[in-house]
C-alpha positions as CSV (number, residue, x, y, z in Angstrom):
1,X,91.4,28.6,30.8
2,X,90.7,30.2,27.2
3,X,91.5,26.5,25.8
4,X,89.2,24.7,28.3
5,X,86.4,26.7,27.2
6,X,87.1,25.8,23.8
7,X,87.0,22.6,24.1
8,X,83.6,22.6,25.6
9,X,81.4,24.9,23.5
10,X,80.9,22.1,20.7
11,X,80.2,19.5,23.3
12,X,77.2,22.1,25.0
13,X,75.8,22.8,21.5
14,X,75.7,19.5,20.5
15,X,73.8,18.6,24.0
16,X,71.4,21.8,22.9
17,X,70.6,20.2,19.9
18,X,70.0,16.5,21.4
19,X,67.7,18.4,23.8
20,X,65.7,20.1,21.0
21,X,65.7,17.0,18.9
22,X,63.9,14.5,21.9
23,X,61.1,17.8,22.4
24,X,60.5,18.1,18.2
25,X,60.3,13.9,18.7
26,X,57.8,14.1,21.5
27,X,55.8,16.9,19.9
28,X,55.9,14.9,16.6
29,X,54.2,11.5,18.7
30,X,52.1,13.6,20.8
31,X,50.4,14.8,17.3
32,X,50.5,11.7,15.4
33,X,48.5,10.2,17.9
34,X,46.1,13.5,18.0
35,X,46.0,12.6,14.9
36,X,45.2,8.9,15.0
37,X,41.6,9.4,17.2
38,X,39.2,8.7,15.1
39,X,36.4,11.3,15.0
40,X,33.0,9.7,15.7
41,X,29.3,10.9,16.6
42,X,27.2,9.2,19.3
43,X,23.2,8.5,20.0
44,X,21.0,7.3,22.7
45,X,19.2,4.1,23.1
46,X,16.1,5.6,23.0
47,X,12.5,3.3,23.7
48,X,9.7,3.8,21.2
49,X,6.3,2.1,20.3
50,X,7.5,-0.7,17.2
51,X,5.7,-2.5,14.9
52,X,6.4,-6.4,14.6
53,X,5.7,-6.8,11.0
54,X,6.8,-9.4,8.1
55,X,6.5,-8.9,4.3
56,X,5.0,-11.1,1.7
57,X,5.2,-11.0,-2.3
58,X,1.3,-10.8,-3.1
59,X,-0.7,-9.9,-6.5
60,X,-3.8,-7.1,-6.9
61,X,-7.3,-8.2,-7.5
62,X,-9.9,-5.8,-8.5
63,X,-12.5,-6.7,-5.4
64,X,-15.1,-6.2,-8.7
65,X,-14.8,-7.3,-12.1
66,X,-17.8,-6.6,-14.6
67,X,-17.8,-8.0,-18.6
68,X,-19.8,-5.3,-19.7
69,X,-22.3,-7.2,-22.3
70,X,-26.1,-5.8,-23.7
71,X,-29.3,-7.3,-22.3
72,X,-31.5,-6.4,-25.7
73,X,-29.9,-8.0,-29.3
74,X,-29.8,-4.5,-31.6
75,X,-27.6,-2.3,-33.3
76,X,-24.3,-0.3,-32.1
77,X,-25.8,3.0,-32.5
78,X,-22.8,5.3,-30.3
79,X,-19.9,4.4,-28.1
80,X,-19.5,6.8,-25.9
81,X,-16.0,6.0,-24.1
82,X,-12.5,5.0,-24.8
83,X,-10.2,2.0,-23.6
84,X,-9.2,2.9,-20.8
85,X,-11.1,5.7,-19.1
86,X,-12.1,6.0,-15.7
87,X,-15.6,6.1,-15.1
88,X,-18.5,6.7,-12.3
89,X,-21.6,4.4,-11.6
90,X,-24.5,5.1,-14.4
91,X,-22.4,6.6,-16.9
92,X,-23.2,6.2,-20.2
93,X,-21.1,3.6,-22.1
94,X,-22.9,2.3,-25.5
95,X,-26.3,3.6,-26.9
96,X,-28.2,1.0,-29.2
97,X,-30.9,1.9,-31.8
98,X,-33.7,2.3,-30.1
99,X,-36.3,2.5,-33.0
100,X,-37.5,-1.2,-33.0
101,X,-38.1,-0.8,-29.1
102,X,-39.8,2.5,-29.0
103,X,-41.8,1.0,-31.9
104,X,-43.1,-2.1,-29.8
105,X,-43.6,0.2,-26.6
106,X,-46.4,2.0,-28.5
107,X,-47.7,-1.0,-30.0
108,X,-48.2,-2.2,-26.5
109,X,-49.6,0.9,-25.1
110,X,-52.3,0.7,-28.2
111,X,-53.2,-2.8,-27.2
112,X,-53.5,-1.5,-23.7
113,X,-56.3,1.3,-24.4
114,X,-58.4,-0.9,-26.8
115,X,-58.5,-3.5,-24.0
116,X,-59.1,-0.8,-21.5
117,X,-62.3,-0.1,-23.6
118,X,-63.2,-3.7,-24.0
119,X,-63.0,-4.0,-19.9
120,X,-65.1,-1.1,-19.7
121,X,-68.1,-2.5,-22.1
122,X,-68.2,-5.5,-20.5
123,X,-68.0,-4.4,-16.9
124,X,-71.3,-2.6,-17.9
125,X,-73.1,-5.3,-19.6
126,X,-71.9,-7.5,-15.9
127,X,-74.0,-4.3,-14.4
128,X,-76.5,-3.9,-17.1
129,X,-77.7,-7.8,-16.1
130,X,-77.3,-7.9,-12.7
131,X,-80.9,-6.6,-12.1
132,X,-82.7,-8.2,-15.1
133,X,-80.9,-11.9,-13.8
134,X,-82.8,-10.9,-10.3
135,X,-86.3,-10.7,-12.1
136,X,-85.6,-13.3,-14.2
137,X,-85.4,-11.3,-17.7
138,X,-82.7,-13.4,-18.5
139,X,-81.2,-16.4,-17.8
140,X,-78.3,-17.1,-15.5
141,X,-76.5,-18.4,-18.0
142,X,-76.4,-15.2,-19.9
143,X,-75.6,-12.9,-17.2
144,X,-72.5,-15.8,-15.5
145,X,-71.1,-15.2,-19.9
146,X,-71.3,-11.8,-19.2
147,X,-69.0,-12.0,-15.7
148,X,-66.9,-14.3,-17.5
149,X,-66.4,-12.1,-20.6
150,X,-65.7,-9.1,-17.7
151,X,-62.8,-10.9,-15.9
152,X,-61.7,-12.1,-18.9
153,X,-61.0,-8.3,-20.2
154,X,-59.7,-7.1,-16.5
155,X,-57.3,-10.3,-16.9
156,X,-56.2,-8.9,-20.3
157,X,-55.9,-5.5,-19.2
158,X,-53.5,-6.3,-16.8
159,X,-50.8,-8.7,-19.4
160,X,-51.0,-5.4,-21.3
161,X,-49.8,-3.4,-18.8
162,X,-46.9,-6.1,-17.9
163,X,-46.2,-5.6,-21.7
164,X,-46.1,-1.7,-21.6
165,X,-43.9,-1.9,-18.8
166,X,-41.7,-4.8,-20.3
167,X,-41.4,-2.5,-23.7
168,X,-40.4,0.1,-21.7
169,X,-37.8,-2.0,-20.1
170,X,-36.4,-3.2,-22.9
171,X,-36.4,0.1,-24.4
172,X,-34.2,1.7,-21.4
173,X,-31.8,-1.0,-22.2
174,X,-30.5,0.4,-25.7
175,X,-29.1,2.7,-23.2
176,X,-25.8,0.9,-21.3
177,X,-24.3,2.4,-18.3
178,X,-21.2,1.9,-16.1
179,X,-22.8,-0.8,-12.7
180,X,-19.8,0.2,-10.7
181,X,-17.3,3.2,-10.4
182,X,-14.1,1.9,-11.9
183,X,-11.6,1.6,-15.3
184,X,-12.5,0.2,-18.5
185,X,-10.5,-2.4,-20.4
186,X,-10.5,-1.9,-24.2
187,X,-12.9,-0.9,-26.2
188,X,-12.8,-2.4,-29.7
189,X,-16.6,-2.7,-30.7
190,X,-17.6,0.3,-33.4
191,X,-20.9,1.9,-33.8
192,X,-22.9,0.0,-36.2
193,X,-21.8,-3.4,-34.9
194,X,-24.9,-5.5,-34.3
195,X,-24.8,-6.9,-30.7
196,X,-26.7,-10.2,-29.2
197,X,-28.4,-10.0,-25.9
198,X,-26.0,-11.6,-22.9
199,X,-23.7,-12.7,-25.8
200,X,-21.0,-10.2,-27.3
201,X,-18.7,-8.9,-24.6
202,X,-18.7,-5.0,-25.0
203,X,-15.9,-4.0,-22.5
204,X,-14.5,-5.2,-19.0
205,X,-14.9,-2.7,-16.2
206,X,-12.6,-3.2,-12.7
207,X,-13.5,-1.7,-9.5
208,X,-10.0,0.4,-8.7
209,X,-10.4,1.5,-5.0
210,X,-10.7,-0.5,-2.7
211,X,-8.6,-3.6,-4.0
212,X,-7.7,-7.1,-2.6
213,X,-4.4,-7.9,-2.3
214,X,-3.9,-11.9,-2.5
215,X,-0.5,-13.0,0.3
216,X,0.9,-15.6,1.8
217,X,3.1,-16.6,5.3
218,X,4.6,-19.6,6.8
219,X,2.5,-21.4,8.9
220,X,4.8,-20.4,12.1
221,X,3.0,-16.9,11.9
222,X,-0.3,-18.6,11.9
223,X,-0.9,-17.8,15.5
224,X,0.2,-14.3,15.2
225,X,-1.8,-14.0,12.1
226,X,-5.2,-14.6,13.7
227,X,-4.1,-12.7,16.5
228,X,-3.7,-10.3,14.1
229,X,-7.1,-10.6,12.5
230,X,-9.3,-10.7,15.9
231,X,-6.9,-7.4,16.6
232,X,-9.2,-4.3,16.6
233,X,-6.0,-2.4,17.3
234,X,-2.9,-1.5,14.7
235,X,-2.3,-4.9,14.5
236,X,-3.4,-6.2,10.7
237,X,-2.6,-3.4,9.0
238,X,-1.1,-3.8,5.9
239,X,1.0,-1.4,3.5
240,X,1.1,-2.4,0.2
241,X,4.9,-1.4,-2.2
242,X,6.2,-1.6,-5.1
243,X,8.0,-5.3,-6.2
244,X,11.4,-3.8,-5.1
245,X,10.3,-3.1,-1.8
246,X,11.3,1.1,-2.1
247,X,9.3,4.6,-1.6
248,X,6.3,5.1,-0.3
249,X,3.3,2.5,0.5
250,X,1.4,2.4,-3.2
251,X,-2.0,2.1,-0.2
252,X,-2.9,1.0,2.9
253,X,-5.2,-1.4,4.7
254,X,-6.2,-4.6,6.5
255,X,-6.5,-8.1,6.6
256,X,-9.5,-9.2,5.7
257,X,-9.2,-12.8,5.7
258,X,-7.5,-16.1,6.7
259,X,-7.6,-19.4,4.8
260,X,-8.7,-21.9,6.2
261,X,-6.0,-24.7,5.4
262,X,-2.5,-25.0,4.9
263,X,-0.9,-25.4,1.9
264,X,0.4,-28.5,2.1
265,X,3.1,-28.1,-0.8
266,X,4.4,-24.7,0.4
267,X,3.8,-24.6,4.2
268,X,2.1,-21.3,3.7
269,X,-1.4,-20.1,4.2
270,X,-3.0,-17.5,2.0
271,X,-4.2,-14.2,3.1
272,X,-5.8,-11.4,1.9
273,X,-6.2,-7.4,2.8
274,X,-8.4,-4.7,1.6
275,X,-6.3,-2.3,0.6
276,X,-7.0,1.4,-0.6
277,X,-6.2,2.9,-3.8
278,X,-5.5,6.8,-3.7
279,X,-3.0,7.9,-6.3
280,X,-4.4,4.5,-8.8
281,X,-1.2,3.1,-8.6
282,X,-2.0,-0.6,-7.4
283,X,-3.3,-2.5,-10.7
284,X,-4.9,-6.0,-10.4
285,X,-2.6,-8.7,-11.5
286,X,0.2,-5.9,-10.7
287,X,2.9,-8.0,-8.1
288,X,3.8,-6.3,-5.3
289,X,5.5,-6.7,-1.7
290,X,2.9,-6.6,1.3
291,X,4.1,-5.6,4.6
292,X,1.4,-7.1,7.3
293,X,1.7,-6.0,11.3
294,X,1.5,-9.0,13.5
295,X,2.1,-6.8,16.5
296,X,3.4,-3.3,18.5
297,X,6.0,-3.8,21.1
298,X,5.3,-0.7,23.2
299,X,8.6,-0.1,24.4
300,X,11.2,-1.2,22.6
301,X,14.9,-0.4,22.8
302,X,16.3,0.9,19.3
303,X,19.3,2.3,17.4
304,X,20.3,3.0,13.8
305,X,20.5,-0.2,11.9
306,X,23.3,0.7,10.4
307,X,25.1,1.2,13.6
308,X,25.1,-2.5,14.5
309,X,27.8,-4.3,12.9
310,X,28.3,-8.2,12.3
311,X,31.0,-10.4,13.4
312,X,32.1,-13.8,14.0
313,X,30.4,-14.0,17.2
314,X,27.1,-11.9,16.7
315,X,26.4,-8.4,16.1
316,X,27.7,-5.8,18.3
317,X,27.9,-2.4,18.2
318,X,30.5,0.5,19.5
319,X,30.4,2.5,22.7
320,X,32.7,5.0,24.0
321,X,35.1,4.5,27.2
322,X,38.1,6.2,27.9
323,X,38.5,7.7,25.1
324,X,38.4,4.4,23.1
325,X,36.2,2.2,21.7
326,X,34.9,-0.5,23.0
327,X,32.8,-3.4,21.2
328,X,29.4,-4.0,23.3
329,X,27.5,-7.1,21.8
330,X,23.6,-7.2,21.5
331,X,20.7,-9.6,20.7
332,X,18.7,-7.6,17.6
333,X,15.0,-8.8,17.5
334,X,14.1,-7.1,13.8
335,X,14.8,-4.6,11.9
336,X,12.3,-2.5,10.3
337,X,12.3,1.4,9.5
338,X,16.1,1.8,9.0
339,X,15.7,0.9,13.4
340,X,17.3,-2.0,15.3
341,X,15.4,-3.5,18.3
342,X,17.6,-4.5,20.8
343,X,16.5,-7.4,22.8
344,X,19.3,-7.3,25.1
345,X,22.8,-5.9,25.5
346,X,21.9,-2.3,25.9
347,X,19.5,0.0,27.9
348,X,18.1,3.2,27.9
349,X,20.0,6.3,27.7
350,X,23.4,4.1,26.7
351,X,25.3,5.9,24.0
352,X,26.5,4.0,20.5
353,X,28.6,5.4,18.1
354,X,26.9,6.0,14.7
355,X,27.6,6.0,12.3
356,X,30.7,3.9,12.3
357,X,34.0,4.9,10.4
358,X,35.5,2.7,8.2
359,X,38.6,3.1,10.6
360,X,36.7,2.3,13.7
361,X,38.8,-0.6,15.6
362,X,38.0,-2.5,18.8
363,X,40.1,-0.8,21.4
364,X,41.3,2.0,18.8
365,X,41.2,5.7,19.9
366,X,38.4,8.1,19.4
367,X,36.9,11.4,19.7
368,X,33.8,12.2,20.0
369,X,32.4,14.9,18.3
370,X,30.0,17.7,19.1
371,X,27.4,20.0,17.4
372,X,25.4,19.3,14.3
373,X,25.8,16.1,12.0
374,X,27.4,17.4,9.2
375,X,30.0,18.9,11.2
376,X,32.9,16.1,11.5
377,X,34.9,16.6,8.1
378,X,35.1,20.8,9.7
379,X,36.2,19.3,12.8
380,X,38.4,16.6,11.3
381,X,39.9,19.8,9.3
382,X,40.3,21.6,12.4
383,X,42.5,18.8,14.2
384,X,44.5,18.2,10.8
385,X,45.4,21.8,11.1
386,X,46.1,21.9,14.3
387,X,48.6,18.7,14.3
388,X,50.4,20.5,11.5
389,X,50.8,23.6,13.3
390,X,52.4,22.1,16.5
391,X,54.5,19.8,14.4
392,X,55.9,22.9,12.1
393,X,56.7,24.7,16.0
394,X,58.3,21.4,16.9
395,X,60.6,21.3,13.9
396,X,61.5,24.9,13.9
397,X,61.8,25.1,17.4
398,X,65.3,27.1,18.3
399,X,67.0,25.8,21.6
């Protein structure tokens, strides 16, 4: 009996052992594909107002351009800006001597009061003769010289006012003042320079806010286009960026106008907008990228961009089922905004996994993850620990 039992103690341990070998096997797979789900995040289709838009490269015009030249030939007497400054309407630019015209102002204000006097004698002598003419004192023809020789000073009083007031014109014009609020170009004329009247150019001046923006489109958007410009609405806004396309809109506005004719080279047709100019940063002749509204869909379906994927077929994005995922494709309108609109595929309230994991695979275990974005490496830490935990209790499991 002692030997029977002898005999069997190795074969029972070695059917222990077996036994804890297929549990520590099972635990091991039961991990590794804990381990395998793919951690992922999930949002709703949600419905929105979107614009329709499209983008152009365009250039800046200054909607008013002034050369800045003297109306009076005289000397440079002060400059009072620099090249480049930013100026209000009627400031004072350039000063010319003003000597020669303040001269011929009081010339022409002497003239004026000797002529006044002449008027005034001969007025009388028109009075003087009226009554003597009546009793025939003198002769008609004496007292018709005598109106003549009136009118003919009133006449004369009245080109020396004209004069007066064209000295004093000309005189106000040794000042020069800004026409229009806006920048100045260079300044390289020096006091003491002497100037010709509507001849030397003395600075350029651009208007800086509002500005026109100069665009183009294909000629399939025509229709939208004027749509767009009859639109009283949102649509025909434009906002105006930087060449690359990046940050914020450099200023906003509207279209303004449509050409009337296609470019028959390009296919396009040329627009323009009336931009604003807040922060100064749009600069005529500066390129930028001009991103006109044809239209608002009022509810549209949209996701993350980036949570639509490409593929042979079309784009598609991921949904959860099971416990897996499951490839769901879609018909994108546009994109615009870091948004997808979804034309068809999905509805309202369906869920899509974003962002996608470079291990995401059609079919391919995953586990959906709650609480605050930010969240999934902690969680992906947590399930890592876990699966080691159970796999150490599997291998040092005792029968």
């Amino acid at each position: 009996m002692l030997r029977k039992l002898a005999w069997s103690l190795p074969w029972v341990a070695l059917l222990l052992l077996a036994g804890c070998g297929k549990e520590a096997g099972h635990a091991r797979r039961h991990g590794f594909m804990a381990d395998m789900a793919v951690p992922v995040r999930v949002v709703k289709v949600e419905t929105r107002w979107m614009p329709v838009t499209t983008s152009s490269v365009g250039t800046v015009q200054s909607l008013h351009t002034v050369t800045v030249r003297p109306q009076v030939t005289g000397m440079l007497s002060a400059v009072e800006v620099h090249s480049g400054q930013s100026v209000r309407a009627g400031q004072i630019l350039f000063r010319l001597d003003r000597t020669p015209f303040l001269a011929a102002l009081r010339q022409a204000q002497a003239k004026l009061q000797g002529d006044l006097a002449n008027a005034r004698y001969t007025a009388d002598q028109v009075s003087a003769l009226r009554p003597l003419v009546a009793k025939d004192y003198v002769t008609r023809q004496s007292f018709e010289q005598a109106q003549a020789a009136a009118l003919a000073a009133s006449a004369q009083v009245k080109q020396d006012r004209y004069a007066v007031e064209t000295a004093s014109i000309q005189l106000g014009y040794t000042v020069i003042r800004a026409p229009i609020a806006g920048r100045l170009g260079a300044v390289d004329i020096k006091a003491g320079n002497i100037v010709q009247a509507d001849s030397t150019a003395l600075v350029t001046l651009n208007q800086m806010s509002p500005v026109e923006v100069d665009f183009s489109v294909p000629q399939s958007l025509l229709p939208a286009v004027r749509e767009a410009l009859a639109d009283r609405g949102k649509s025909g806004d434009v906002a105006v960026f930087r060449e690359d396309d990046q940050g914020k809109p450099l200023g906003r506005g509207r279209l303004s106008f449509v050409d009337n004719s296609v470019a028959a080279g390009t296919g396009t047709v040329a627009l323009r907008a009336l931009a604003d100019n807040p922060g100064m940063q749009l600069w005529p002749g500066q390129f930028v990228v001009v991103r006109l509204t044809l239209r608002t869909l009022p509810h549209a379906k949209v996701v993350p961009a980036r949570s639509v994927q490409q593929g042979q077929r079309g784009p598609y994005v991921y949904m959860v089922a099971k416990g897996h995922a499951v490839m769901r494709p879609v018909k994108v309108g546009f994109i615009a905004n870091g948004l997808a609109v979804i034309d068809s595929g999905l509805e309202p309230g369906d869920e899509v996994v974003d962002p996608v994991p470079a291990r995401m695979r059609p079919n391919g275990p995953v586990r959906v993850l709650s609480g605050k974005p930010g969240e999934p490496e902690a969680a992906m830490r947590d399930g890592h620990k876990g699966f080691a935990f159970g796999h150490r209790r599997a291998v040092g499991e005792r029968p």
